[in-house]
N, C-alpha and C positions, 0 to 999 in steps of 0.2 A: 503402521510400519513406516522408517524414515526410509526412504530413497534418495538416493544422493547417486548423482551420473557424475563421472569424474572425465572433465577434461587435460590430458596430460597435459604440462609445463611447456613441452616440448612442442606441440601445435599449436600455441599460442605467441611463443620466443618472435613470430617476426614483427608484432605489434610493439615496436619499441617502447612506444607510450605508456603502452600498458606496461612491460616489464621493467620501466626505467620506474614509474612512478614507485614501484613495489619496493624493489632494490631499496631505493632511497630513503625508502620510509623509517625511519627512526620513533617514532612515537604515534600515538591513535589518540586523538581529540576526541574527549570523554564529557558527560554532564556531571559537575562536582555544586551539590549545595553550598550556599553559603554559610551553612549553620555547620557544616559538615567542613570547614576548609583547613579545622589546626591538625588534621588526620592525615593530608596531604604533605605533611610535614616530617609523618614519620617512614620509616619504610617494615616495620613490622608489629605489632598490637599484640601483648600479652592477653590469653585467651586459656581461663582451665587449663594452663600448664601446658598449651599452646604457643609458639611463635608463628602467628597466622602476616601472610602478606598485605599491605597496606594497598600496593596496586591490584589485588584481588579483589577488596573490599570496594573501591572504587568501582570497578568492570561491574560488575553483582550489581549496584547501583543507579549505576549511567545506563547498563539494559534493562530494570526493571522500570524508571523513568521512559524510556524509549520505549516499551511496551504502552505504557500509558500514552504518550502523545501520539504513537501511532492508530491504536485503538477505543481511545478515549473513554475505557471504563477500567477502574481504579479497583481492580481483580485480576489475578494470573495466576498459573501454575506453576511451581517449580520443580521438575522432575528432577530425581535423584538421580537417575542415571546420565543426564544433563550434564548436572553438578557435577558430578563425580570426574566426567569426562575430560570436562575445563577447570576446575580448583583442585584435580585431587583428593586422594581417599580423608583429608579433614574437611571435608566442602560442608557437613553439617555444622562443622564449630561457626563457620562464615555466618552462617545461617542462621545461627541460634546469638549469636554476639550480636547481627543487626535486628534481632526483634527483643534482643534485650533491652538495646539502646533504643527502643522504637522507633526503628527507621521505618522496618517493617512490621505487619500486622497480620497474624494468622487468624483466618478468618474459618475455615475448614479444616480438618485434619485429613491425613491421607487413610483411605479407602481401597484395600487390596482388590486390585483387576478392576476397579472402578475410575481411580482419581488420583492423582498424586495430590500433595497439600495446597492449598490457596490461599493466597499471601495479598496485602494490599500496601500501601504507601499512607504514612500518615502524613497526615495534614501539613501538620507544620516542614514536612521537606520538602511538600508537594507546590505549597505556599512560600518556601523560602527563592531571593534570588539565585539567579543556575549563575557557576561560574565557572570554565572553562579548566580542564585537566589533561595536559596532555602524557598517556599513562605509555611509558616506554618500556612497561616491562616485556622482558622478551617471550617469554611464554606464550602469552595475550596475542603481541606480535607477530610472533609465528603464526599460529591460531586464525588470524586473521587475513595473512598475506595467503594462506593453506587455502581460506573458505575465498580468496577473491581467484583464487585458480580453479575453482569447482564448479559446475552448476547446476544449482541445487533444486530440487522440487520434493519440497514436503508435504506428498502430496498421504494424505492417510486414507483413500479411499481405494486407489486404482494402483494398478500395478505399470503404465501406462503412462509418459507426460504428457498433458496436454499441449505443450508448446515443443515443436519440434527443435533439436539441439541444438543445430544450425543457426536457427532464428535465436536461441537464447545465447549460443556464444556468440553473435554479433555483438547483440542488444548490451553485453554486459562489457565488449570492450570500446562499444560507442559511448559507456557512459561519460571515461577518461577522456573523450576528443570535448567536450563542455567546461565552457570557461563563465564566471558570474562578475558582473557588474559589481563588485563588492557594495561599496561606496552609497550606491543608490538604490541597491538593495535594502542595506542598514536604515538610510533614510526613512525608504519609506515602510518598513517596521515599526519604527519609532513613533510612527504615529497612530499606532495598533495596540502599544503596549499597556494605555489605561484601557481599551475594552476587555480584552482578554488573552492572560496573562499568559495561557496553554499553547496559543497560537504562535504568541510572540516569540515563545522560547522553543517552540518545535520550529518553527521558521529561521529564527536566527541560526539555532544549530545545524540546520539543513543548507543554510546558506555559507557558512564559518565551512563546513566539510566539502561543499562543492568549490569551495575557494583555494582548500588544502589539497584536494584530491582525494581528500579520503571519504571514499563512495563505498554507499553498501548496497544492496539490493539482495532482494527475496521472491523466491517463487512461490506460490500459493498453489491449494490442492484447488483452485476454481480456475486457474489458468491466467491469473493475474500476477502483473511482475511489479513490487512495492520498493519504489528507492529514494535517493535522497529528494528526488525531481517529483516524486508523485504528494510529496505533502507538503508541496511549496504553494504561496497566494498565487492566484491566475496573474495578478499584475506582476509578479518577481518573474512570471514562465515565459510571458509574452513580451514583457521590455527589457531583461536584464539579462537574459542567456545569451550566447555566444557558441557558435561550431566550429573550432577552428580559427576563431579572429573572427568567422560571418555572424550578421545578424540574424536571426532566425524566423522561422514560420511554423503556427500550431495550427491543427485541424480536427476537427473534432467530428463525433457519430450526436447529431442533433438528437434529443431527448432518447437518449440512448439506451434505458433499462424499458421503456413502455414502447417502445419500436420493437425490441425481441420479443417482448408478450406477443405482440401480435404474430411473429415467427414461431410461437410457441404453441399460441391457437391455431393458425393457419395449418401448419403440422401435425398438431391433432387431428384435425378436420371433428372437431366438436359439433353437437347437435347442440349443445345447450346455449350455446351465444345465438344469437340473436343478427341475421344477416346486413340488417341496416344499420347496424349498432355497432356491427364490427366495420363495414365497409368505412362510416364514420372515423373512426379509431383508429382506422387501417389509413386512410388520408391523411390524419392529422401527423402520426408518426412517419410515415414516409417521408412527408412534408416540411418536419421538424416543426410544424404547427400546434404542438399539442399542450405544451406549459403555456403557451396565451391564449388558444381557445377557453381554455379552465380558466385561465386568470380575469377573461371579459363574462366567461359565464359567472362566474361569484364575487365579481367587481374587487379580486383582489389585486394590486400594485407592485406587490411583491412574489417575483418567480421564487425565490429560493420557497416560502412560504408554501405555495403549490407542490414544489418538487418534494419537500419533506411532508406534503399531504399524502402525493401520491407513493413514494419511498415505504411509507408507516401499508401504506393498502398492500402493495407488494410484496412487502420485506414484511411484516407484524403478523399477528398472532387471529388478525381479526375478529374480534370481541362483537358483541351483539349489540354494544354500546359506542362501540367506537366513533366518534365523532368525520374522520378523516372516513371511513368504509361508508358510513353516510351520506355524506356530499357526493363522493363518486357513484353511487348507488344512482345519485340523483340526473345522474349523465348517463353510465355508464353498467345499469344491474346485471345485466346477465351475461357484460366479461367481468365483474363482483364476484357473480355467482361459480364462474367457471375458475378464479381464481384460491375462490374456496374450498373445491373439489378436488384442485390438481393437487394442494396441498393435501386434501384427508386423505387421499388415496395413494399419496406416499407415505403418511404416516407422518411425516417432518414439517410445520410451518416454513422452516428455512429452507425447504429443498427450491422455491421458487425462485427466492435468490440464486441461488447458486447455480441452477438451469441456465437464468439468465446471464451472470457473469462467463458461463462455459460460452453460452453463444457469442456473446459480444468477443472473447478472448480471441476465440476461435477465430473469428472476421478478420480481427485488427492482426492478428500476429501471425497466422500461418495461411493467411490469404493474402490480404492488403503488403502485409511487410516481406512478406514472403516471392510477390511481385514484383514490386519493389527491388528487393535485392536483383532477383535475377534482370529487370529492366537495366536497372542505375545502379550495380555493388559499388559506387564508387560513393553513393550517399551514406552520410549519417546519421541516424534515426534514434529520437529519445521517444520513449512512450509516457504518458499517462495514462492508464487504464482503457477509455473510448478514444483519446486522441494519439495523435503522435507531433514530434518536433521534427524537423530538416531545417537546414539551411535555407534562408530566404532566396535563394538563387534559384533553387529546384521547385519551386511552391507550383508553376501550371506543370511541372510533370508530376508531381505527387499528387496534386490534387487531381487530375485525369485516371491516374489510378486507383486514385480512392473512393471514386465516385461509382468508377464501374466494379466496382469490387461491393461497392456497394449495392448497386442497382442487380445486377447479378444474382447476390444472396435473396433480394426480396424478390427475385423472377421478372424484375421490370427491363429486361434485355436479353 
């Protein structure tokens, strides 16, 4: 079930920013292939005896691409009741005209009370270069300016959000106070774009929309808020934002998914870990010590390496062969052991993620930020997931509260 908590128009009107930007807005920067660009030429496409809209077929596009760069696996669903809601009672002809042309690929059929259909992106759009659309139809537009006055938690498990409303109507009209270094931004893009090509064009169009104003963000059912700021490179977050005209300040929760395990075990009060083993575990995370203890005990050079070892243990399916459950095994067996259980005994390998995401949310947003406001309302606050952004002016006041907000949650105060 979708939940959608609606903040009126009317409680928001004294944020000028916010409601000037809306106002004005005339058109939504879209992703347009370039294989795809004589389309943009027309404004409606003969379809089976259809006159179907050209800026639909666009929208359809630009968020099924935006699904992939946000999620990075080349699968989605498209619910008809979606469809219908935003293209209207022909939203199947849209449908069936882009997997004619193979834009798109159905890969599944739909599955009553099970599944809606699953669709994927071929290659060649996925591979073509992205060129900029900016899609002014007003439908789209409305639609759009509607969802930036709501906020939203699609949350499908709880009836309950986990981030209190308050903290998410800040969060979403601090996004409009951020301004980007255009310029040097692009720069330094540019020198990303022969490694990989997904990153480039997720990044540039996150950068191109924080330059426009045109911000989106999402609430997630784990208590995570996903916007144009959370799928930017760490060097664009840290040297190229702006609050206001100030320079800014990031801070982040140190090895932050293997810190809540141990909030997870401690919680339990498990018999199956192993006392030494956890005290061990329980230091290094506290500590923020825990990606380079691993990385000296397996003489590996590379943190991201480590983090995607221990990620796959956490987050995966843990296989009897797994190579990454192995090595930790070789440190760490019996929180291995107790990570395999929490899992059986919910029944879901992914419940542990998501445990852990609730914890971490929980901290940052309706503790930390929550402080926060009531300390300093006069601060700006962007999040990334574990971190959050302020103003470089505020950095020993946030950081003073973020510490004990920290310390607090693990009992160390």
């Amino acid at each position: 079930m979708k939940i959608t908590t609606v903040i009126k128009y009317s409680e928001i009107s004294k944020l000028s920013s916010l409601n000037k930007n809306l106002e004005e807005k005339t058109s939504i920067l879209q992703f347009l292939p370039k294989c795809l660009e004589e389309i943009s030429k027309l404004k409606t496409i003969e379809y089976k005896g259809q006159k179907l809209k050209t800026s639909y077929f666009i929208d359809l596009i630009h968020n099924t691409i935006l699904k992939y760069y946000f999620r990075k696996e080349n699968k989605f669903n498209l619910s008809s009741l979606i469809l219908k809601e935003k293209y209207g009672h022909l939203y199947n002809y849209y449908i069936e005209w882009l997997v004619d042309k193979k834009i798109l690929i159905l890969i599944a059929k739909h599955q009553k009370g099970k599944r809606s259909r699953i669709y994927s992106i071929s290659e060649p759009i996925l591979r073509s270069d992205i060129f900029r659309y900016n899609n002014s139809d007003k439908v789209i537009l409305k639609k759009y300016k509607h969802k930036i006055n709501q906020f939203l938690s699609d949350d499908q498990s709880t009836t309950i959000s986990l981030i209190e409303n308050e903290i998410k109507e800040k969060l979403v009209q601090d996004l409009f106070s951020v301004k980007i270094q255009f310029d040097r931004s692009i720069f330094y893009l540019e020198s990303l774009k022969n490694d990989d090509i997904d990153i480039y064009n997720r990044n540039r169009y996150s950068v191109e929309c924080i330059n426009e104003k045109h911000i989106f963000y999402h609430f997630d059912a784990y208590g995570r808020m996903h916007t144009n700021f959370t799928i930017l490179k760490s060097f664009i977050r840290k040297n190229c934002l702006l609050i206001d005209g100030e320079e800014t300040f990031e801070i982040d929760i140190k090895n932050s998914q293997p810190l809540f395990l141990t909030k997870i075990i401690e919680d339990s009060k498990s018999k199956w870990v192993s006392d030494e083993e956890f005290q061990l575990f329980k230091y290094l995370t506290l500590n923020g010590k825990y990606y380079q203890f691993m990385m000296d005990k397996f003489k590996i050079k590379d943190k991201s390496t480590i983090k995607e070892l221990t990620y796959k243990v956490l987050f995966g399916r843990n296989n009897v062969n797994s190579k990454p459950d192995k090595l930790f095994a070789e440190v760490f067996p019996t929180i291995l052991n107790f990570i395999k259980l929490y899992k059986k005994e919910n029944g879901d390998y992914r419940i542990l993620a998501y445990d852990l995401q609730r914890a971490e949310s929980n901290l940052v947003f309706n503790k930390i930020i929550k402080s926060i406001m009531n300390l300093y309302p006069e601060i700006k606050i962007i999040t990334v997931h574990d971190s959050i952004i302020v103003p470089l002016k505020w950095k020993d006041s946030v950081m003073a509260v973020f510490h004990t907000k920290l310390y607090e949650e693990f009992g160390l105060i």
